[in-house]
C-alpha positions as CSV (number, residue, x, y, z in Angstrom):
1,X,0.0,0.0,0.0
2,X,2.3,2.9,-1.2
3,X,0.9,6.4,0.1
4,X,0.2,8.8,-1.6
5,X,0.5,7.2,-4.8
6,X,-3.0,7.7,-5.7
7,X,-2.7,11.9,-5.1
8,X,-0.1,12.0,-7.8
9,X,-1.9,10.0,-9.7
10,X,-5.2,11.9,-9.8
11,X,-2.8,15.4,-10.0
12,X,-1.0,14.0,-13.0
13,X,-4.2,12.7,-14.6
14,X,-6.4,15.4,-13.7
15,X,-4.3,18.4,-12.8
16,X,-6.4,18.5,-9.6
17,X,-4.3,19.2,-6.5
18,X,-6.4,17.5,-3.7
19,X,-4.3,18.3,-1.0
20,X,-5.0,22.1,-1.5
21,X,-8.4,21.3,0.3
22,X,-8.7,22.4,3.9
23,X,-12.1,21.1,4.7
24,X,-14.2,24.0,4.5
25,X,-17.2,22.0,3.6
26,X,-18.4,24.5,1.2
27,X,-18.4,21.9,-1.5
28,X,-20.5,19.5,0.6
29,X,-23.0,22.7,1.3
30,X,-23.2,23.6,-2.0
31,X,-24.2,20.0,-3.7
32,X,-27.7,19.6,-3.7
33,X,-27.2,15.6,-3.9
34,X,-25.2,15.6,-1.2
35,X,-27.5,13.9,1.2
36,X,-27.8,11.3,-1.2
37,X,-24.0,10.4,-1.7
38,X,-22.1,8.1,0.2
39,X,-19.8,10.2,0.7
40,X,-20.3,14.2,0.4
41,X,-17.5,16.0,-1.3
42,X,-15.6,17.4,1.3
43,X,-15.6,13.8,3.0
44,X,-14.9,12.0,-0.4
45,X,-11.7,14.7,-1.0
46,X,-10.6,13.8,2.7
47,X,-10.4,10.1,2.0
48,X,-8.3,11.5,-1.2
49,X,-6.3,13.2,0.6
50,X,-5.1,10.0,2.8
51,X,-3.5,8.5,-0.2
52,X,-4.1,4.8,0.7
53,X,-5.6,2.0,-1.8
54,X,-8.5,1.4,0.8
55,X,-10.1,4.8,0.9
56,X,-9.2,5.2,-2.9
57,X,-11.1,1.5,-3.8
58,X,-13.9,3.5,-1.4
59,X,-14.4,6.0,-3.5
60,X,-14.2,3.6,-6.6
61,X,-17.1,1.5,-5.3
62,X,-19.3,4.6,-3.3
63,X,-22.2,6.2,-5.5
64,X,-21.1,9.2,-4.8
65,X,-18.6,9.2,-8.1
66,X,-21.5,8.8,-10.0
67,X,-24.6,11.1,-8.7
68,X,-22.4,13.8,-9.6
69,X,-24.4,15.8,-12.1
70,X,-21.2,18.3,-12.8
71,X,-23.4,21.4,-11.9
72,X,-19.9,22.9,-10.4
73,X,-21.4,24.2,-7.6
74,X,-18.6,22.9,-5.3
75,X,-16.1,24.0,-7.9
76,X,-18.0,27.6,-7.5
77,X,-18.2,27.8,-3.5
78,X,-14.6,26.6,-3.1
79,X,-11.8,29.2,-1.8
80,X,-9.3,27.1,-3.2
81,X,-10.9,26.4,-6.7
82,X,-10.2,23.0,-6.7
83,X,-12.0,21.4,-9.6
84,X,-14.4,18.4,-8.0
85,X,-16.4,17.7,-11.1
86,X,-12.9,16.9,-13.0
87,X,-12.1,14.4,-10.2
88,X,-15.2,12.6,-10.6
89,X,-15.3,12.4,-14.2
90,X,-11.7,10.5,-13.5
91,X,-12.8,8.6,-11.0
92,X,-16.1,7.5,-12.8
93,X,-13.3,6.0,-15.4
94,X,-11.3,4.5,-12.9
95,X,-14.6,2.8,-11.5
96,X,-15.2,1.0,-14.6
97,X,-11.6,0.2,-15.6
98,X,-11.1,-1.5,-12.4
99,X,-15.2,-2.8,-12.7
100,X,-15.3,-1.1,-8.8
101,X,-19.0,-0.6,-9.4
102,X,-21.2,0.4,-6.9
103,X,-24.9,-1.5,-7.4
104,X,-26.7,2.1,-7.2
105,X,-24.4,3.3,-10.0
106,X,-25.3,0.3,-12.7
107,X,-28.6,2.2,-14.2
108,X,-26.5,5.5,-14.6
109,X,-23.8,4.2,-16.4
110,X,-26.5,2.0,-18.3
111,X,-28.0,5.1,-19.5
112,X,-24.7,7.1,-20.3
113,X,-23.8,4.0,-22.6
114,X,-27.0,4.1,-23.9
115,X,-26.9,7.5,-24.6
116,X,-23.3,7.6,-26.1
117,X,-24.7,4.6,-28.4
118,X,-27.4,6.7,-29.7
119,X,-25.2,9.7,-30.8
120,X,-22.8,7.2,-32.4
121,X,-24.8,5.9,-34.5
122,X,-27.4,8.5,-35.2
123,X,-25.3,11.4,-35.0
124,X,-27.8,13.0,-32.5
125,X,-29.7,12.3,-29.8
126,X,-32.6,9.4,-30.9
127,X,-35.0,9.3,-28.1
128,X,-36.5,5.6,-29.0
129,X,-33.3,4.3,-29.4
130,X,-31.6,5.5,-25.9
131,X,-35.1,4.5,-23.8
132,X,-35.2,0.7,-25.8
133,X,-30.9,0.9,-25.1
134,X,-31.3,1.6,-21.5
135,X,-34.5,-0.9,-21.2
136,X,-32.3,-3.5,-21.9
137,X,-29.4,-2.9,-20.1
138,X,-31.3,-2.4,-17.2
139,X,-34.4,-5.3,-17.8
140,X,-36.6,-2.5,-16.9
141,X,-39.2,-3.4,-19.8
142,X,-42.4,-2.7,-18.5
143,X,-41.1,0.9,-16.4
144,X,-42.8,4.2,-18.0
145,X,-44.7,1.6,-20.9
146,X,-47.7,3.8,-20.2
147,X,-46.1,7.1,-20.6
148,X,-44.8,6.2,-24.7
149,X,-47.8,6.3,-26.6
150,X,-49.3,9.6,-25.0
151,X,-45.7,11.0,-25.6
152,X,-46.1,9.4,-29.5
153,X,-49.3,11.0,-29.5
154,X,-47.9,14.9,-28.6
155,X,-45.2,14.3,-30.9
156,X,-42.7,14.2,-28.2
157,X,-40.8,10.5,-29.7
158,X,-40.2,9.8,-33.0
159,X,-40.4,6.2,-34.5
160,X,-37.1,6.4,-36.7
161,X,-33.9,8.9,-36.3
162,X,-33.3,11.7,-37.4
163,X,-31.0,11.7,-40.7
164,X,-27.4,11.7,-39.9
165,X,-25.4,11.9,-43.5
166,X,-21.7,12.0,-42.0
167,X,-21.4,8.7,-40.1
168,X,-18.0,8.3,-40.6
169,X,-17.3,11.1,-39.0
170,X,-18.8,10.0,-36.2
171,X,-16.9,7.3,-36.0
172,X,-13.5,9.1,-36.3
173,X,-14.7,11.6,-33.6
174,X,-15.3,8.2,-31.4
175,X,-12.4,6.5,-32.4
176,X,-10.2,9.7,-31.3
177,X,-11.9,10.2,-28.4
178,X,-11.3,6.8,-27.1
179,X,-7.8,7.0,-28.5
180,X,-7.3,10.0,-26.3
181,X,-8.8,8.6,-23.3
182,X,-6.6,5.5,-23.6
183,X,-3.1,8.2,-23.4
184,X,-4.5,10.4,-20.7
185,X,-5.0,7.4,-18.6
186,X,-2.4,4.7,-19.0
């Protein structure tokens, strides 16, 4: 168990300097989901801050990582600016590249899939396609049935996607993208 190892890590990945935080709690006031994370932000930075593998594989399995919705409110409130939503995207990808999932987490990164499916290989957002995506990854068939044909109805879902002319675009702006994610985190 080498300490500290995982703060360099996250610095050199991220550019994130955890051990800049003194423990305000600003972030944790701040994040309106919060009360539903294992682990608010200023404790999650805290178990950064030790360095060891066990509060890092912590964080890898807490939902905390995931409920993150990015707002930046904790990046706002913070006197020392340190950048919390740029941790947890890197930890999100840590979380699945060591499969440290927490059970909470499984339909969020279900839908994410789904939704990064969709614009792959639509070019856009395809509404149908992300719900009957997610649906499946999750076996949550039957959930919101009811709700799709009024929504048909309005004109709120379309049967068939948009047209997307430059697919292989697409697919070089995927293929870079993974490219890139594969360098920034050997």
């Amino acid at each position: 168990m080498e300490k500290n190892h995982n703060i360099s890590d996250l610095q050199l990945h991220t550019g994130v300097e955890v051990v800049r935080c003194y423990q305000c709690g600003k972030c944790s006031a701040g994040c309106v989901l919060a009360s539903e994370m294992n682990f608010p932000p200023s404790y999650l930075m805290r178990l950064l801050q030790t360095g060891t593998k066990e509060n890092y594989d912590k964080i890898l399995l807490s939902n905390s990582i995931w409920l993150c919705l990015n707002c930046e409110n904790c990046l706002g409130r913070c006197p020392m600016e340190i950048d919390i939503p740029k941790l947890m995207d890197y930890l999100r990808t840590q979380s699945v590249k060591e499969n440290k999932l927490h059970p909470d987490s499984k339909p969020i990164l279900a839908f994410h899939r789904s939704f990064l499916d969709s614009i792959k290989y639509t070019g856009r957002l395809y509404e149908v396609g992300l719900v009957a995506a997610f649906k499946f990854r999750t076996f949550r068939l039957a959930q919101d049935m009811a709700i799709a044909p009024v929504m048909y109805l309005k004109g709120k879902l379309h049967i068939f996607p948009e047209k997307f002319n430059d697919r292989k675009r697409m697919k070089r702006i995927f293929a870079q993208t993974i490219e890139n994610t594969k360098t920034d985190n050997p």
